[in-house]
C-alpha positions as CSV (number, residue, x, y, z in Angstrom):
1,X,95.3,-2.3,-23.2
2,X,92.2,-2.4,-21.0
3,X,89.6,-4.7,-21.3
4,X,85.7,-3.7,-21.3
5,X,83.8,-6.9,-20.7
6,X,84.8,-10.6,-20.0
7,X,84.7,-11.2,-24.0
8,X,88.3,-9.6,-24.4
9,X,89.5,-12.2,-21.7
10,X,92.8,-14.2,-22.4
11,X,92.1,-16.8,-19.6
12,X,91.2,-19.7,-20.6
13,X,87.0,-20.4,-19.4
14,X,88.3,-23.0,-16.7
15,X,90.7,-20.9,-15.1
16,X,89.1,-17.6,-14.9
17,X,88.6,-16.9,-11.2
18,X,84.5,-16.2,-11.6
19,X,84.0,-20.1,-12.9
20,X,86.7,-21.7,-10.5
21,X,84.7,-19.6,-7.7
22,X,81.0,-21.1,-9.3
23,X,82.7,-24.8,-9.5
24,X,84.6,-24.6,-6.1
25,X,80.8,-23.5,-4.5
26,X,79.0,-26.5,-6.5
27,X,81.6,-29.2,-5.8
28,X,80.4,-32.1,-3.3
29,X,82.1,-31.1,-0.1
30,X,83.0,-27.5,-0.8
31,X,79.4,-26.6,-1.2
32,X,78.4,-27.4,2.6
33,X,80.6,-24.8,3.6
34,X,77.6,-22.5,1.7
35,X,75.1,-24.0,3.7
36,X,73.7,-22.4,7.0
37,X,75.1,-23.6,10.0
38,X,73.3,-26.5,10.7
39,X,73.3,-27.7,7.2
40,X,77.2,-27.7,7.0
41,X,77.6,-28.7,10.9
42,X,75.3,-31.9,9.8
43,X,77.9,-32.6,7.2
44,X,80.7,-32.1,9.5
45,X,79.3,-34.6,12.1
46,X,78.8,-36.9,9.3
47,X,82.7,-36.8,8.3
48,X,83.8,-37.2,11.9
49,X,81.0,-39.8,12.6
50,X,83.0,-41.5,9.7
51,X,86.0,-41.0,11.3
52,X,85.3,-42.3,14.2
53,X,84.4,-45.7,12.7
54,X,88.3,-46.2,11.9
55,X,89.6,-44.9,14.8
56,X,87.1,-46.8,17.5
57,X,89.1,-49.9,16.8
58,X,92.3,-48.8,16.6
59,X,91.6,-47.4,20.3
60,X,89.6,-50.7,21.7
61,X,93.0,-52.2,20.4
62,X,95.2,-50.0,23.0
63,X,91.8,-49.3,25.3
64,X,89.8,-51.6,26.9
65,X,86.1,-50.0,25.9
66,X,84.3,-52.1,29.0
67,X,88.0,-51.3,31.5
68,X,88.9,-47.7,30.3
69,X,86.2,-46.6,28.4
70,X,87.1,-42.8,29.5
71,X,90.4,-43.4,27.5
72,X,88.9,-45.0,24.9
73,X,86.6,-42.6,24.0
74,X,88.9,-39.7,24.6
75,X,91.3,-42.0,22.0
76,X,88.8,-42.4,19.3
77,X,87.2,-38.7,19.0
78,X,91.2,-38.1,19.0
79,X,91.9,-40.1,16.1
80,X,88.3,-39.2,14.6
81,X,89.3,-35.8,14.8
82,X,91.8,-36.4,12.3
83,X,90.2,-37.1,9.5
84,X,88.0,-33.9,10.5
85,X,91.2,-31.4,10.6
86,X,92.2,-33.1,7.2
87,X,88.6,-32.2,5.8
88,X,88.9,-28.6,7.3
89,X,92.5,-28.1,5.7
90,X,91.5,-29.3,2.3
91,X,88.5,-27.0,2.2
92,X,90.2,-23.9,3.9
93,X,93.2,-24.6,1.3
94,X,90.1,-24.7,-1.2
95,X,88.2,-21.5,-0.3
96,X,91.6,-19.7,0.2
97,X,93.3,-20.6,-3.3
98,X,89.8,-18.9,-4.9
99,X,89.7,-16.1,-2.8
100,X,93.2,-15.3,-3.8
101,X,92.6,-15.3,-7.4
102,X,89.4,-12.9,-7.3
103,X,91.3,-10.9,-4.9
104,X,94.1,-10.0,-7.2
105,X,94.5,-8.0,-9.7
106,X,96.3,-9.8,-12.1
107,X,95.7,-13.0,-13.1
108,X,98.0,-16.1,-13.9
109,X,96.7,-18.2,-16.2
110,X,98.0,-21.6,-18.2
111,X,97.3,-21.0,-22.3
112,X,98.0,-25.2,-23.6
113,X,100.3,-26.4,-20.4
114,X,102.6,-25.7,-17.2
115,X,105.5,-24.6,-19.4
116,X,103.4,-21.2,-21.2
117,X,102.4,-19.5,-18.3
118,X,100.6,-15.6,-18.8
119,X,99.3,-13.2,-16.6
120,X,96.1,-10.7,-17.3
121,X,95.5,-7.5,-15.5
122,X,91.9,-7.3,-14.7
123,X,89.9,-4.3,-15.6
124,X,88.7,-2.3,-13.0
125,X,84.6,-3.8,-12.9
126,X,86.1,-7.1,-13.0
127,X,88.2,-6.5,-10.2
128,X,85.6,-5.0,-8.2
129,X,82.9,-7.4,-9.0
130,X,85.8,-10.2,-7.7
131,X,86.3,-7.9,-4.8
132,X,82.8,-7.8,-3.6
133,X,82.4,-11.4,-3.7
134,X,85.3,-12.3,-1.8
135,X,84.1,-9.8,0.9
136,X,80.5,-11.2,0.9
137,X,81.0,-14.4,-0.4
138,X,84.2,-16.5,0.9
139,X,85.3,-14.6,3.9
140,X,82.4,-15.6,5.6
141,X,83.2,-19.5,4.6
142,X,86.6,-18.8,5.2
143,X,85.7,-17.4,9.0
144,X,82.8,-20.2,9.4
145,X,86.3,-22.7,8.8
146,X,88.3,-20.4,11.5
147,X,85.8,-21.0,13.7
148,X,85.4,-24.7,13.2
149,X,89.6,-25.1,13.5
150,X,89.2,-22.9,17.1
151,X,85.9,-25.0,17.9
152,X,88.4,-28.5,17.2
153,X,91.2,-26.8,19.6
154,X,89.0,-26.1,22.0
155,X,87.8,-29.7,22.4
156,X,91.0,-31.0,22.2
157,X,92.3,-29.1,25.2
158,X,89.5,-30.4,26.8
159,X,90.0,-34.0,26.0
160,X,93.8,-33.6,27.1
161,X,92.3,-32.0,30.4
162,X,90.1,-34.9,31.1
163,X,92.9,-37.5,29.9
164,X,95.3,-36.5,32.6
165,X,92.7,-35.8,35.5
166,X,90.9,-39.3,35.1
């Protein structure tokens, strides 16, 4: 049976891929990732600035700021860059999980709970449509993110490079 229009659509309005996609982009953190670069680089500072406020102490506490303050500010962008890696996995994990369901073709959908599980084969404008807005919609979040992860390794070479020469 093929399906014209999104009217003949089984899936439930919350779980059809199109609204998860419009939700995931309007959601607090999520949509900074839609931002330009400075915009979502801002919010990023902002989480690791955060960040940093919990882990200063914690490395003061094993650092001396006014003895070692080389180590201790190696230590706390460390630990600050936790909470920024967490951030990046949760909206990678995010961005991914809805580009996966506009990708496919078929759709596995929830009708009343976990235990009456369907699937829907999308027709072939849907699936297009999907198609065209993972390609110019989330994989440039989804590379923005890459790029963010690589940026993170990069400095944290760098910090390790510095630890042991100092």
């Amino acid at each position: 049976m093929t399906y014209s229009s999104l009217s003949n659509c089984p899936v439930p309005t919350e779980q059809q891929p199109l609204n998860e996609y419009q939700e995931l982009k309007s959601a607090w953190l999520f949509s900074d990732c839609t931002r330009n670069w400075l915009g979502y680089l801002k919010k990023m500072a902002w989480i690791c600035g955060f960040c940093w406020l919990v882990a200063a102490p914690v490395a003061a506490a094993s650092f001396s700021p006014q003895k070692e303050a080389i180590h201790f500010f190696l230590c706390s962008i460390g630990g600050a860059s936790i909470g920024a890696i967490l951030a990046l996995v949760h909206l990678y994990l995010g961005w991914s999980y809805v580009r996966d369901r506009l990708f496919s073709s078929v759709i596995f959908y929830e009708e009343s709970g976990w235990y009456d599980g369907q699937t829907w084969t999308k027709p072939k404008e849907l699936l297009a449509r999907d198609r065209l807005i993972v390609s110019y919609e989330i994989k440039p979040i989804l590379r923005r993110l890459q790029i963010t992860f690589a940026g993170l390794a990069v400095l944290f070479v760098a910090g390790t490079i510095v630890w042991h020469l100092v």
